[in-house]
C-alpha positions as CSV (number, residue, x, y, z in Angstrom):
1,X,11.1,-23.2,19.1
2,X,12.1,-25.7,16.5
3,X,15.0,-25.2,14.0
4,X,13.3,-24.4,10.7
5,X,13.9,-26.8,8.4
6,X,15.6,-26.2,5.1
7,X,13.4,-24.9,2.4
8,X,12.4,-26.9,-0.7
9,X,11.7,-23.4,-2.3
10,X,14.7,-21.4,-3.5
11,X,14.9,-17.6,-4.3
12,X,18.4,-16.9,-5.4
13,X,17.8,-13.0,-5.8
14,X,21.7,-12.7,-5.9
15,X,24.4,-12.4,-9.2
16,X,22.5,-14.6,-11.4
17,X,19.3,-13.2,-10.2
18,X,17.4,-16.3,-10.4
19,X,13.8,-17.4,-9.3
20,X,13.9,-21.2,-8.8
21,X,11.7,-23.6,-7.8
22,X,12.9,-27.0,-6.6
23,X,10.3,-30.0,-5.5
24,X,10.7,-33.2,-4.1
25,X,8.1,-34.9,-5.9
26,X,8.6,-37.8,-8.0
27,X,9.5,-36.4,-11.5
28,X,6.8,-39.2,-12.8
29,X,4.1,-38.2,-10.1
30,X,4.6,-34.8,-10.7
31,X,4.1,-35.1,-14.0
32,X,0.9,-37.3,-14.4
33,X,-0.5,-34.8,-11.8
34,X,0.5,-31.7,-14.4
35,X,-1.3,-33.3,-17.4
36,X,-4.6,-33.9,-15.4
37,X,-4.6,-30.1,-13.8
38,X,-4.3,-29.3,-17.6
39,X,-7.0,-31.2,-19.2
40,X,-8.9,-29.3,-16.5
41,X,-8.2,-26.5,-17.7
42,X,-8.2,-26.6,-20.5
43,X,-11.6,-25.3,-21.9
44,X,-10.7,-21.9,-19.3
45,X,-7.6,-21.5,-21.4
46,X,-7.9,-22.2,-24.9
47,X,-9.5,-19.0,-26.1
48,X,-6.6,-17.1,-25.3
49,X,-4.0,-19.6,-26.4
50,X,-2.7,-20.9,-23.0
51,X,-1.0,-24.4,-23.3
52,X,0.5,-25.8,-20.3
53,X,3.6,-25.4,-21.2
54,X,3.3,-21.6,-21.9
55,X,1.6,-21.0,-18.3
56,X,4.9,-22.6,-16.7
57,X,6.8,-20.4,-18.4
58,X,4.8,-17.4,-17.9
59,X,4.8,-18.0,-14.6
60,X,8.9,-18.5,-14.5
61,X,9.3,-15.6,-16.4
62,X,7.5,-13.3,-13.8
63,X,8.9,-14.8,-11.1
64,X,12.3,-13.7,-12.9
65,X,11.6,-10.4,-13.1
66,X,10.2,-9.9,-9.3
67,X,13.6,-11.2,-8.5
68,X,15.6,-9.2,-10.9
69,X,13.8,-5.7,-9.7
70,X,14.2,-6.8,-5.8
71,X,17.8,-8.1,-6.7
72,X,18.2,-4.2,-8.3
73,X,16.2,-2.5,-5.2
74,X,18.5,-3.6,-3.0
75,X,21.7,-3.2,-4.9
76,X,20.8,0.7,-5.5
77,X,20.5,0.7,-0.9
78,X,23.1,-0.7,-0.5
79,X,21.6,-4.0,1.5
80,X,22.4,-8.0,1.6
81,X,19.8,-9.9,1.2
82,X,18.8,-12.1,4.3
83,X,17.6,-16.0,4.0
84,X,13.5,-15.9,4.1
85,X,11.3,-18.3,6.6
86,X,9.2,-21.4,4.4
87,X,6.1,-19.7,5.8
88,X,6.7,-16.8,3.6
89,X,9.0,-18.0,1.0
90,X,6.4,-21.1,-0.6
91,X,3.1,-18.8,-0.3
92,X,5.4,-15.9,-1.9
93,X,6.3,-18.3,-5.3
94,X,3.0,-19.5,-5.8
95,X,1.1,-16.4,-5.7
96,X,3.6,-13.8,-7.3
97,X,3.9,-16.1,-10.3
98,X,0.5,-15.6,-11.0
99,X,0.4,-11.8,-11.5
100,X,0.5,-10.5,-15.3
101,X,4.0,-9.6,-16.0
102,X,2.5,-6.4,-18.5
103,X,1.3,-5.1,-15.0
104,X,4.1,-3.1,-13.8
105,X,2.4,-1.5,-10.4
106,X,1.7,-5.0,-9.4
107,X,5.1,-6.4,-10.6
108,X,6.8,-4.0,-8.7
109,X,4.5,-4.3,-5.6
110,X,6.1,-7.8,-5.4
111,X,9.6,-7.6,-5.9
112,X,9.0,-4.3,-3.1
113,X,7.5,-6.9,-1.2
114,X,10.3,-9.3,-1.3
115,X,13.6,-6.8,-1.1
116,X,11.7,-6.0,1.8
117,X,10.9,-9.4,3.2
118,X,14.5,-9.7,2.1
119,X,16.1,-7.1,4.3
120,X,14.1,-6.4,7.0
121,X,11.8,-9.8,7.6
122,X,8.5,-9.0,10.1
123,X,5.8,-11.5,10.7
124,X,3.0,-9.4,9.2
125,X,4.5,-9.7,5.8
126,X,3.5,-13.5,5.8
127,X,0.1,-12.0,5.6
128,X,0.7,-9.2,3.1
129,X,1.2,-11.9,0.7
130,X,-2.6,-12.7,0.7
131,X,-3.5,-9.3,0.5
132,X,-1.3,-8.7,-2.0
133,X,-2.3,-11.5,-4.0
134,X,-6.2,-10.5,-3.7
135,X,-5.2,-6.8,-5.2
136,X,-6.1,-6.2,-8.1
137,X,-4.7,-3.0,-11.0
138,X,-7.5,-0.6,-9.9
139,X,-7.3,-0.9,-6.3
140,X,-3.4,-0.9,-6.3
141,X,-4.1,2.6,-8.1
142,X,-6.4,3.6,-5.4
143,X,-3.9,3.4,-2.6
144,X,-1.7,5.2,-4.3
145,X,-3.9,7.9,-4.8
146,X,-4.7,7.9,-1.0
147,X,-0.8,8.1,-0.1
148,X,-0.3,10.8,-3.2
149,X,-3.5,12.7,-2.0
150,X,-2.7,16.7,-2.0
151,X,1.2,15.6,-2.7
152,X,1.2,16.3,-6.3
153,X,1.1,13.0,-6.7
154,X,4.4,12.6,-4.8
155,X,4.7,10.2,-1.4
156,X,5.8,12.1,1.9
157,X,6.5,10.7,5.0
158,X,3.4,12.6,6.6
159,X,1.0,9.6,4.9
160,X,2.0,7.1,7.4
161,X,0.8,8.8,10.6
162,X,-3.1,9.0,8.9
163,X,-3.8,6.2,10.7
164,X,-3.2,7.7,14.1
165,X,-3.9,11.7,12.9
166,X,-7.3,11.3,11.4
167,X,-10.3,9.3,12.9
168,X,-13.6,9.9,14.5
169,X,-11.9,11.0,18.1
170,X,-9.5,13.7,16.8
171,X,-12.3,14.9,14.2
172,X,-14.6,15.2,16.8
173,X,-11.9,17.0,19.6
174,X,-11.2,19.8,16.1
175,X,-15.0,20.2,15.9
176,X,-15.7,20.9,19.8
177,X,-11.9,23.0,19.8
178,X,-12.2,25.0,16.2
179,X,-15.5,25.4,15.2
180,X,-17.0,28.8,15.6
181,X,-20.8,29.6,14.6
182,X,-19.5,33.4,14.2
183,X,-17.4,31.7,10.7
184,X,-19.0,28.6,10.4
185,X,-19.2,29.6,6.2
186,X,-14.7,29.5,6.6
187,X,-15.6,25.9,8.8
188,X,-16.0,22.8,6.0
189,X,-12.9,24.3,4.1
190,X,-10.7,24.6,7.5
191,X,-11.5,20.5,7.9
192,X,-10.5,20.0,4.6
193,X,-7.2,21.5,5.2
194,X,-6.5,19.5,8.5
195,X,-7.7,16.0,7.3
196,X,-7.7,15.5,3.6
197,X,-4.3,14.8,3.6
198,X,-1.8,12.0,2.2
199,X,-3.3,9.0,3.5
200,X,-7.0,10.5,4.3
201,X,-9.5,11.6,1.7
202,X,-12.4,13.7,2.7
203,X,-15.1,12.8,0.8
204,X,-17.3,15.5,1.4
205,X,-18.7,17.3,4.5
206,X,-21.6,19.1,5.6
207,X,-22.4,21.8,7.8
208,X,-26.3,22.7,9.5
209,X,-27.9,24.1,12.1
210,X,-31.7,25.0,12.8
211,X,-31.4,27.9,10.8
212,X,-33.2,26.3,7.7
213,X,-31.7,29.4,5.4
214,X,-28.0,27.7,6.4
215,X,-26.6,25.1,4.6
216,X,-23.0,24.2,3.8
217,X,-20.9,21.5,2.1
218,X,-17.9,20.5,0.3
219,X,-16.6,18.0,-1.8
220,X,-12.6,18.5,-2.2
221,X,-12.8,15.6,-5.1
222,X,-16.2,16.3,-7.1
223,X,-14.9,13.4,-9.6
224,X,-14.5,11.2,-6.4
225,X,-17.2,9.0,-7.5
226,X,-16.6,8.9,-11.3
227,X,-12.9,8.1,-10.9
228,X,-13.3,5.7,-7.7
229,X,-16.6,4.3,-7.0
230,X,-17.2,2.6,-3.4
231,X,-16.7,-0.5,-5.0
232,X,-12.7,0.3,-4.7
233,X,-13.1,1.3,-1.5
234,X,-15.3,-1.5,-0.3
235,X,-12.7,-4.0,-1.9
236,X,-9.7,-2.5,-0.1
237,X,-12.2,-2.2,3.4
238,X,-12.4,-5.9,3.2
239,X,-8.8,-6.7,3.2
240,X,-8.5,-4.2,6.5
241,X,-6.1,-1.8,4.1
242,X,-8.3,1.5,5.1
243,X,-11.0,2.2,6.7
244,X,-14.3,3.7,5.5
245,X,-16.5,6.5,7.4
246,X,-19.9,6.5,5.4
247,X,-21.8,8.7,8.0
248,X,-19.7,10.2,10.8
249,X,-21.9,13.3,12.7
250,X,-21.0,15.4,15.5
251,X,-22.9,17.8,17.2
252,X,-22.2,21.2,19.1
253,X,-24.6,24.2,20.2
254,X,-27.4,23.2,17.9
255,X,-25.0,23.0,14.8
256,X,-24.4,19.4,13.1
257,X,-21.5,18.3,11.5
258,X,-21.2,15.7,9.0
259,X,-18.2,13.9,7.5
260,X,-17.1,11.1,5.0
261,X,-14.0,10.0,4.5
262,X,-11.8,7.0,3.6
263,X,-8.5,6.4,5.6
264,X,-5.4,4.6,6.0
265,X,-5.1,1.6,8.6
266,X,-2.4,1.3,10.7
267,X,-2.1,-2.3,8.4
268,X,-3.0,-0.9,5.5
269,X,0.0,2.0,6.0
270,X,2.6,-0.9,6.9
271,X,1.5,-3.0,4.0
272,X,1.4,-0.1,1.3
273,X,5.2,0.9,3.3
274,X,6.2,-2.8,2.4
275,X,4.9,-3.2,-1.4
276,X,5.9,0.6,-2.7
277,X,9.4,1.3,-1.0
278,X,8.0,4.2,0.6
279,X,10.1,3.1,4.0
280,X,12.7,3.8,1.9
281,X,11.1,7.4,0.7
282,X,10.5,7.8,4.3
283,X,14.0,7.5,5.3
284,X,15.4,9.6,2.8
285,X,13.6,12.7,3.7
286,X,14.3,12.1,7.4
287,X,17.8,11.6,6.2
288,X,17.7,15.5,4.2
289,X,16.1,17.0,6.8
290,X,18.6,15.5,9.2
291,X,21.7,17.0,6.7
292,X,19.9,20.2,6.3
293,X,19.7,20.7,9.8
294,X,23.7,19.9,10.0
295,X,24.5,22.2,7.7
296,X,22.9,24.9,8.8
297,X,24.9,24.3,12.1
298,X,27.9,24.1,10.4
299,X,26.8,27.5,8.6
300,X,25.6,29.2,11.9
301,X,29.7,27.7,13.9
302,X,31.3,29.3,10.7
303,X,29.7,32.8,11.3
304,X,30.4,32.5,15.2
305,X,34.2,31.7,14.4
306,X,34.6,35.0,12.7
């Protein structure tokens, strides 16, 4: 491999907290090429008062305040900031700068992104730029209502094995395993309870068999629709962020199982990870559970002893 070469893009996210961008473009050519991308647009910006000059500074003054909150992320962990590869760094500048600064999910989602970037680079993260920079305010809230779901609105650790816990395959193994035709009426509720869960939402299931006086469903989030839509779904389905069961049946003695349900991908989990500091969350509660289980040994050698 080549030695990278030194990046014309500079994020100082240290003391001063500064975002700066540096270019090696004549200040004259840079310049004439400025006033022409304005008179172009120009007409798209007038009606709400956007002058070139403001846009710049809009767009510095975001960039100022992802750095600030990823400068302040890692000072309250404790962690040093590592130097960031071009093919992250450039893309990074360009599209953060762009967000709305009065969105603060968004906002944050960025400077997430880069103390994490920051700390602990991986390769995928070039990529979680793009996605990031496609998300828009309602399906940022829609992931987090998938990690929160039946969490009271708090983020456990258990969201990030969705990917792996809840699919067609292990639905269909609980279906042949569990399910009972002697308390099929206690069945829809049971699946409910095993895979509407943080990271999976079940949005409803149905239960038949040839009996035409049986019927059974359930919708665990009857204002699913009304609060959601597909259209969130579909959008985060297209940028491979979760993955969407319309129509899932399963069979079994003459009964027939139905299922719909929007999940976590194993991508989707890491990205949402890198943009919300839920690693960190993550850590933490391994970390308590780790010190309760110490002290309780401590507790247990203190009652031996006497």
């Amino acid at each position: 491999m080549v030695a990278e070469e030194q990046s014309p893009v500079k994020v100082d996210i240290g003391l001063s907290a500064k975002a700066e961008v540096k270019t090696e473009i004549p200040k004259e050519s840079s310049g004439r090429l400025l006033d022409a991308l304005t008179d172009i647009i120009r007409p798209f910006s007038e009606q709400r008062g956007l002058r070139a000059d403001q846009i710049r500074l809009q767009r510095e003054d975001v960039l100022l305040e992802i750095a600030r909150r990823a400068k302040r992320r890692l000072s309250l962990e404790g962690r040093e900031p590592e130097s960031l590869p071009n093919k992250f760094l450039v893309p990074f500048l360009e599209k953060a700068s762009l967000e709305d600064i009065e969105d603060e999910a968004l906002v944050n989602a960025w400077a997430n992104l880069l103390s994490s970037a920051s700390s602990n680079f991986d390769e995928r993260m070039v990529r979680y730029v793009s996605v990031l920079a496609e998300l828009g305010p309602d399906q940022s809230r829609f992931l987090d209502a998938l990690a929160k779901n039946n969490e009271s609105g708090r983020v456990r650790a258990e969201w990030v094995d969705a990917p792996l816990l809840v699919s067609d395959l292990s639905i269909a193994a609980y279906f042949r395993e569990k399910f009972d035709n002697r308390k099929a009426e206690k069945y829809l509720a049971a699946v409910c309870e095993n895979f509407d869960v943080p990271g999976s939402i079940v949005i409803g299931a149905t239960l038949s068999c040839g009996d035409p006086d049986f019927w059974d469903e359930i919708s665990p989030h009857e204002d699913f629709e009304q609060v959601w839509g597909y259209r969130e779904i579909e959008a985060v389905e297209s940028l491979s962020l979760v993955r969407f069961a319309a129509s899932s049946t399963f069979q079994k003695d003459g009964w027939s199982f139905g299922i719909e349900y929007v999940v976590f991908t194993s991508f989707g989990a890491s990205f949402y990870n890198a943009c919300t500091g839920a690693d960190r969350i993550v850590e933490e509660e391994i970390e308590q559970e780790l010190s309760n289980i110490r002290t309780m040994l401590d507790q247990s050698s203190d009652s031996a002893g006497k």
